[in-house]
Structures are given as C-alpha cells and as structure tokens.
N, C-alpha and C positions, 0 to 999 in steps of 0.2 A: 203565848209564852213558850210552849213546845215550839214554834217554828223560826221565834228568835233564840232558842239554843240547839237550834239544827235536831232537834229530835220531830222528824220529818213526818214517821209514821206513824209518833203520836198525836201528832196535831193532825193528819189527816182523818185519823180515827175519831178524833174531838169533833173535830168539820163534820163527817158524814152523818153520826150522831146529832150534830143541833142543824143541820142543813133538814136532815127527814123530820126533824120535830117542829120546823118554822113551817116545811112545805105544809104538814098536819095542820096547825095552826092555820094555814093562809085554806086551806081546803073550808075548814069550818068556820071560819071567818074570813071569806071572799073581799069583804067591805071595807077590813084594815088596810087603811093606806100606809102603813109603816113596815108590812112584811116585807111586800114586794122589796124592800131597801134593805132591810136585813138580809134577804137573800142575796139579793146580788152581791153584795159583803161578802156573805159564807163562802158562794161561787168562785169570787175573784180569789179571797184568801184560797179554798182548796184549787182553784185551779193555779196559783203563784208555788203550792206544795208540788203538788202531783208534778209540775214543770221541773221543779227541785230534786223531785223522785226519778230524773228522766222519763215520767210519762209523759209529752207534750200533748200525744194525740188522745189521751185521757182528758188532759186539759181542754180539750178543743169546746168539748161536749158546755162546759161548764161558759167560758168565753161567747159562745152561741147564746145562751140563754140570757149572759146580761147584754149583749147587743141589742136581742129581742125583747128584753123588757125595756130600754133603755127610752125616754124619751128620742123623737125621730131628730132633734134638732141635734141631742148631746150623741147617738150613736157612734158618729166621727171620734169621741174620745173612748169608749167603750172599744173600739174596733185598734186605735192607736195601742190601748192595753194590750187587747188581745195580741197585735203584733209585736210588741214587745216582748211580751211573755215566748213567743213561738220563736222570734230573732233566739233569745237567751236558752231557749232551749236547742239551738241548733237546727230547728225546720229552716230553714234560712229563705229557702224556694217562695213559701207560704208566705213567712212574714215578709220577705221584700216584696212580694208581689201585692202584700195589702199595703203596706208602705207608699208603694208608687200609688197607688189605686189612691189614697188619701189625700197627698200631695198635689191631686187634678182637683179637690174641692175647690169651693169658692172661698176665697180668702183665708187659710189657714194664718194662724197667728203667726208670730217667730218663734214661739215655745212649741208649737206642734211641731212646725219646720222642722226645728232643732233635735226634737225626740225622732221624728220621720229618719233624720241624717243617721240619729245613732242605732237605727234598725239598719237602715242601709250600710252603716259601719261594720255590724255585727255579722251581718249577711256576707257581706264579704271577709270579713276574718275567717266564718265557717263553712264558705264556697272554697276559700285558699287553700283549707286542711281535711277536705271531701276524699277521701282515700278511694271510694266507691267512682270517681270518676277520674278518668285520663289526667295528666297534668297539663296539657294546653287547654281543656275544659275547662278546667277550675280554674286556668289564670287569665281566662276570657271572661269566663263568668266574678270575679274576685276583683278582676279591671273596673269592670260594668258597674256594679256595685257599689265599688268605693269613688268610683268617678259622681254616680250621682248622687252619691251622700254629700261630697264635697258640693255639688251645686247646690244641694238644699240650706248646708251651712248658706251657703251664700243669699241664698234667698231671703234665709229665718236674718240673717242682719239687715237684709232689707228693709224687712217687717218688724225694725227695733229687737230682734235679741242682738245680744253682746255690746250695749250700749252701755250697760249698768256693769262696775267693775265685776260685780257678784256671778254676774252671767261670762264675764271670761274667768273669771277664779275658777268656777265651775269646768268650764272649756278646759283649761287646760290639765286638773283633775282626773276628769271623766272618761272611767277605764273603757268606755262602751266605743269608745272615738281613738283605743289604743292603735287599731290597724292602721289606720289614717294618717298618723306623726312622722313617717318618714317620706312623706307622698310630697312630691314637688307644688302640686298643685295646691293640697293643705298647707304646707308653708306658705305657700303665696296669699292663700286666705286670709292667716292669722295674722300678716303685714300690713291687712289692712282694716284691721283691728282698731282699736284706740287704745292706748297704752296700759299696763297695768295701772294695779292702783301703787302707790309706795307703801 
C-alpha cells in the first residue's frame, strides 16, 4: 500500500521488518516450503523499492538471492526481472548485457523476447542521456542498443507476440519502447504488424 502511493521509504521499512521476520521464521523452520516464496516476494517487492529510491545497486543484493533460490528451469524469468528492474533504474550497461545474455537461451517465448526488446529499449534511452560519457560514446552505444531491441521485437513476432490485437494495443502504449518510435527500422517493424483492432 506505501509503494503504491509512492511512500517509498515506508514501505521499505515495512519490507525490511517482515523480510528479517520470514528469514527468522525460515531459520526455525527450514522444512517450510512456503517461506522460501514469501521471500522472494518481499525481495522482489524491496528490491522494485530500493530501484524507486534510486538505489539499484542496493537492489542488486536482493535480485541475486531470488535468482538463487529460483528453480534452475524458471531462473531465466527471475534474471529477466532482475534486468528490468536495473534497465529502469538507469544501470543500463548491466541490464543490457543480462538482456543479450537471455536472448542466446534456447527458445525464449515472444513474451520474454518482447520484455528482452524493452530492456534493450530502455538501455538505450539511458546510454543516449549518459552525461559521464563523450557524445559519439553514447550514440554508438544508444545506436547498439536500440538496433538490437528492434531485432528482438522482430524475433518475439516470430515466436507469436503481437499476433493477438491486445499485444499491439500494448506495443503501441508501452512507455518502455518510447526511444524506439522514431527509429526508421521500428517503423518498418510495426508495418508488418497485423492491423489494429477497430
């Protein structure tokens, strides 16, 4: 409730308080298969805050531990979080580089694809506006970036995203894929699209 009314630092302090009192719990009762799930819960929630709070590399800590609890099969979406979360905080280097790293799995769906594209979106909105680096830097790296987001759109329609009206309603919406709209090569994507809905 504090972090859906932006009151950041009290739902952090909510989090740290019942995250120390499930870990008590999981200490004293090792055999509960329900904690480990509440944690990563509390994890993901504090570490979604702490991102909010601009600490991302605070976040990092917490992103670590649900990957490693994480069954080995689901880690891939555990690690997609995590790069989301770090895209959104502006690490950009980090999450594109778990982004790409995802994207060489075996068979990603079109929904990962699609989430993959919008880390790599975000990556490059926040390589474009890197002040800490030269400006043919940043528009080498912002190039890179937005170039391969754009292949993964293409990919994720491969793999059936944007087949379903709801998934380009979405598309065309979604602020995460704002860099991308005036890109020659995204226009030419979205052409070949399947129509809206009416």
């Amino acid at each position: 409730m504090h972090a859906k009314e932006r009151r950041y630092r009290d739902s952090l302090a909510d989090l740290d308080r019942g995250i120390a009192r499930l870990a008590e719990r999981r200490r004293l009762d090792p055999g509960n298969a329900q904690l480990p799930k509440y944690l990563m819960l509390g994890w993901r929630w504090r570490a979604e805050v702490l991102t909010r709070l601009g600490r991302p590399r605070d976040a990092d800590a917490d992103w670590d531990r649900i990957v490693a609890l994480f069954p080995v099969e689901k880690r891939p979406e555990a690690r997609l979080q995590r790069a989301i979360g770090r895209a959104r905080a502006g690490d950009y280097v980090v999450a594109a580089a778990e982004a790409e790293d995802l994207a060489r799995t075996p068979s990603p769906s079109g929904a990962i694809l699609y989430d993959l594209a919008c880390v790599l979106a975000q990556s490059a909105s926040a390589a474009a506006r890197d002040s800490a680096r030269p400006p043919p830097e940043r528009q080498e790296l912002a190039e890179g970036y937005a170039r391969r987001a754009v292949g993964l759109l293409r990919r994720a329609r491969e793999a059936g995203f944007s087949q379903d009206p709801a998934d380009r309603a979405h598309l065309d919406r979604d602020d995460d894929l704002a860099f991308l709209r005036q890109r020659d090569d995204y226009r030419a994507f979205v052409k070949t699209l399947p129509p809206k809905a009416p």
